[in-house]
C-alpha positions in Angstrom: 105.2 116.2 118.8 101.6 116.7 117.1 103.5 116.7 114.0 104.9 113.3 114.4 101.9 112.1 116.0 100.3 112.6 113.1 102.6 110.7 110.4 102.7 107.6 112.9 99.1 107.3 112.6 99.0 108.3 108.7 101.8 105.1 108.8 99.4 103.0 110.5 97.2 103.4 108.6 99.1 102.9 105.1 99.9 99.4 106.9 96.9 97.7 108.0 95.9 99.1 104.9 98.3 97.0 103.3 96.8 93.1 103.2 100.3 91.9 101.8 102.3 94.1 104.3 100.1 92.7 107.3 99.7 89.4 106.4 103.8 89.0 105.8 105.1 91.2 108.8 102.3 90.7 111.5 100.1 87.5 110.7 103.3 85.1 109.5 105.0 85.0 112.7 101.7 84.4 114.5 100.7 81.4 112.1 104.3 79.9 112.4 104.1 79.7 116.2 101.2 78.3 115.9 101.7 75.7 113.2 105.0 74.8 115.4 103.7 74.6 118.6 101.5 71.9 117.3 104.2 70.3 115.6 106.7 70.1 118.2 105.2 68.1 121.1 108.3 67.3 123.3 110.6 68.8 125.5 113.6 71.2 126.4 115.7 71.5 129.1 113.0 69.4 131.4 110.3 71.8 130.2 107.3 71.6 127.2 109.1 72.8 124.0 106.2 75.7 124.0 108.0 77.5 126.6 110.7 78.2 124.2 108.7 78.2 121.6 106.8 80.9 122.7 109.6 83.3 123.5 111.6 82.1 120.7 108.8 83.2 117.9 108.5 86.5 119.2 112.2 86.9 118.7 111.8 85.6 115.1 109.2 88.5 115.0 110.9 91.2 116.2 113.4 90.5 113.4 111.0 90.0 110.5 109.1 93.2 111.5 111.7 95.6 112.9 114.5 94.2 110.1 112.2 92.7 107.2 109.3 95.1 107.2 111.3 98.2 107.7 113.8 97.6 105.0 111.1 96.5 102.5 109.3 99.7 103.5 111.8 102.2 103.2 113.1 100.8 99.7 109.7 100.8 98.2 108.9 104.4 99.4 112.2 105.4 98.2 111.8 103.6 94.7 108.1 105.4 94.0 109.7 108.5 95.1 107.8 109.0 98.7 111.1 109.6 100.4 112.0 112.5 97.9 108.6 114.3 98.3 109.1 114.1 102.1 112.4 116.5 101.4 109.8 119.3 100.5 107.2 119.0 103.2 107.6 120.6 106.5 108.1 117.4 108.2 112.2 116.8 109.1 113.2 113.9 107.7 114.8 112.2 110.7 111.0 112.5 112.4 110.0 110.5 109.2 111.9 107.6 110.0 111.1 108.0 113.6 107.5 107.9 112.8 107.8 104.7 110.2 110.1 103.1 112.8 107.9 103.9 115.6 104.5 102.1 113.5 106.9 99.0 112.8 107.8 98.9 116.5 103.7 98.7 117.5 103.1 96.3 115.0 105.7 94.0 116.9 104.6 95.1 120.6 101.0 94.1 119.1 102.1 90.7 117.6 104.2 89.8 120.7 101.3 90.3 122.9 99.6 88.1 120.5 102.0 85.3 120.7 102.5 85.7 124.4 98.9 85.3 125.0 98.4 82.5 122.4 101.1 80.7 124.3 99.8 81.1 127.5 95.9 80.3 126.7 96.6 77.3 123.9 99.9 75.5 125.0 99.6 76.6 128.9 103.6 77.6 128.3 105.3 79.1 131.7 106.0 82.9 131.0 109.3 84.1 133.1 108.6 85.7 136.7 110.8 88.6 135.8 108.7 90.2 132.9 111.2 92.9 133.4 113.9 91.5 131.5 112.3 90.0 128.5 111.0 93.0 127.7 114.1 94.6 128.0 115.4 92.3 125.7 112.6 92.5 123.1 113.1 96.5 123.5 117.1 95.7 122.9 116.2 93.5 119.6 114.0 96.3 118.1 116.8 98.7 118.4 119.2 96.2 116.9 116.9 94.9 114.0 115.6 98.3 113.3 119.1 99.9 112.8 120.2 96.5 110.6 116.6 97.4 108.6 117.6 100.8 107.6 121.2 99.4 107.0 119.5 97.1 105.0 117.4 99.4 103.0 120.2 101.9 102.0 122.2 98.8 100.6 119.3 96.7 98.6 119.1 99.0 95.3 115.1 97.9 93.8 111.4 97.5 95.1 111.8 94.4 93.6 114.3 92.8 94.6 113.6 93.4 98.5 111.2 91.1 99.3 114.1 88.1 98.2 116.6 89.9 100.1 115.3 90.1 102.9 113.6 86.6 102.9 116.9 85.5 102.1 118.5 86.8 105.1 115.6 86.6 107.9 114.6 83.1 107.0 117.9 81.4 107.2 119.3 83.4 110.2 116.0 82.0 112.2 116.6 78.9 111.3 120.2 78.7 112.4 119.7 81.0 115.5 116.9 78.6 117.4 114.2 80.7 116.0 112.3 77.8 115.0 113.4 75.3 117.2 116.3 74.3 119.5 120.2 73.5 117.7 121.3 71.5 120.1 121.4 68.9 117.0 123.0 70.8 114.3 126.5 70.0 112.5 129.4 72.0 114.3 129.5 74.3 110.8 126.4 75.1 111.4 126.5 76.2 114.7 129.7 78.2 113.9 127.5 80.2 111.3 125.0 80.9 114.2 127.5 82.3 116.5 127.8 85.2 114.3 124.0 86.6 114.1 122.3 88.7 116.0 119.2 86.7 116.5 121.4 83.9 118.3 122.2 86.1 121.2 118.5 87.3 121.4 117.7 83.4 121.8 120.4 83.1 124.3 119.2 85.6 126.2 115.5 85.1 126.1 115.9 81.3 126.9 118.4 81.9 130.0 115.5 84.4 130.9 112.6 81.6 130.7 114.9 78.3 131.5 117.8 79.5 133.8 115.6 82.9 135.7 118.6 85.0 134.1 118.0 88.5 134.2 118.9 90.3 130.7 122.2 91.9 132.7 123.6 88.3 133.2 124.4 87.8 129.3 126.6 91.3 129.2 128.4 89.6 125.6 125.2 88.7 124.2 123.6 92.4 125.2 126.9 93.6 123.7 126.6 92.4 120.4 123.0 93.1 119.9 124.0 97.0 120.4 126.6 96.3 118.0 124.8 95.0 115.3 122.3 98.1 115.6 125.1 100.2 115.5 126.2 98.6 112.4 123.2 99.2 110.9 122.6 102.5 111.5 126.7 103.6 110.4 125.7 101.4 107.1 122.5 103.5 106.6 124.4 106.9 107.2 126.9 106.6 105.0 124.7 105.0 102.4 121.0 106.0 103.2 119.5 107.7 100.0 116.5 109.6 99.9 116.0 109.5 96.0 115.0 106.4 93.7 118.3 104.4 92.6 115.9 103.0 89.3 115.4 105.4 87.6 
């Protein structure tokens, strides 16, 4: 335990550490729910758009941090050749990536607190009586997007290139999934692209929470296919996962 206490805080460290790192994982989502939540003035469902706003950029975050940052993480510790020095140190390796999962995780419970608040002060939006349940689904999205991010990480091959690749997938999957805004709007191909990504079903679920007084249980497919896409991930990342630099 002391031993993995200590590389989560050595991983803290290394990220506040990190302008680029905080700005793009923890300070973006912040700035885009505030930049919408002055853009979008209206309503949904009988209710100020901030409501689902609110809950709806957290759930963008959860994805950016537990999905965008891990992956871009792991692939740049593995391309300077950290993850192959942490084969030689006492440390196990699965406590590694408990311990750099674990930091990512704080950064999000930190940012969500963040945005919660921010919602609540600024834009008066109407948090859900049963707490409970949207943390349980946050809690379910971290899993999902964490195991997707080391997926991710043992697929993307550079440093380089892992910034694009994950901007490529994050950004539009928001989009599509209500991250940034409801769909009620969007063409029917649109939609039928949605239906397929995780971050749609943490929307559904999050908004029947807030909107409907849904309790995380009453959404058994959408719970369902959140596990499955963390599952995914993590199958992806043990058959692929590689522990030395791919560039070189």
């Amino acid at each position: 335990m002391r031993l993995i206490l200590h590389q989560l805080r050595w991983d803290q460290l290394v990220f506040w550490r990190n302008r680029e790192s905080a700005v793009f994982v923890f300070l973006f989502p912040i700035l885009l729910f505030l930049l919408l939540s002055t853009v979008y003035d209206g309503d949904y469902r009988g209710r100020p758009s901030t409501d689902y706003l609110t809950v709806a950029l957290v759930a963008y975050g959860v994805a950016n941090t537990a999905f965008g940052g891990l992956a871009i993480i792991l692939v740049i510790r593995r391309e300077l050749g950290l993850l192959k020095r942490v084969l030689s140190t006492p440390l196990p390796a699965a406590l590694y990536l408990a311990s750099v999962v674990g930091s990512l995780l704080l950064v999000f419970a930190a940012q969500a607190v963040v945005i919660l608040t921010l919602g609540k002060t600024l834009y008066d939006a109407n948090l859900p009586s049963d707490l409970a349940s949207l943390l349980l689904a946050y809690a379910l999205a971290a899993f999902c997007f964490a195991g997707m991010g080391v997926g991710a990480a043992a697929l993307i091959r550079s440093a380089d290139g892992a910034s694009a690749v994950v901007n490529v997938v994050v950004l539009p999957m928001t989009f599509l999934s209500g991250g940034f805004g409801p769909t009620r709007d969007f063409p029917e191909f649109l939609n039928a692209i949605a239906d397929v990504l995780p971050l749609t079903y943490l929307i559904d679920i999050v908004v029947g929470i807030v909107y409907e007084g849904k309790a995380i249980w009453d959404d058994p497919t959408a719970v369902a296919v959140l596990a499955a896409w963390g599952i995914a991930g993590i199958l992806v990342a043990v058959w692929r996962f590689d522990w030395q630099p791919r560039e070189r």
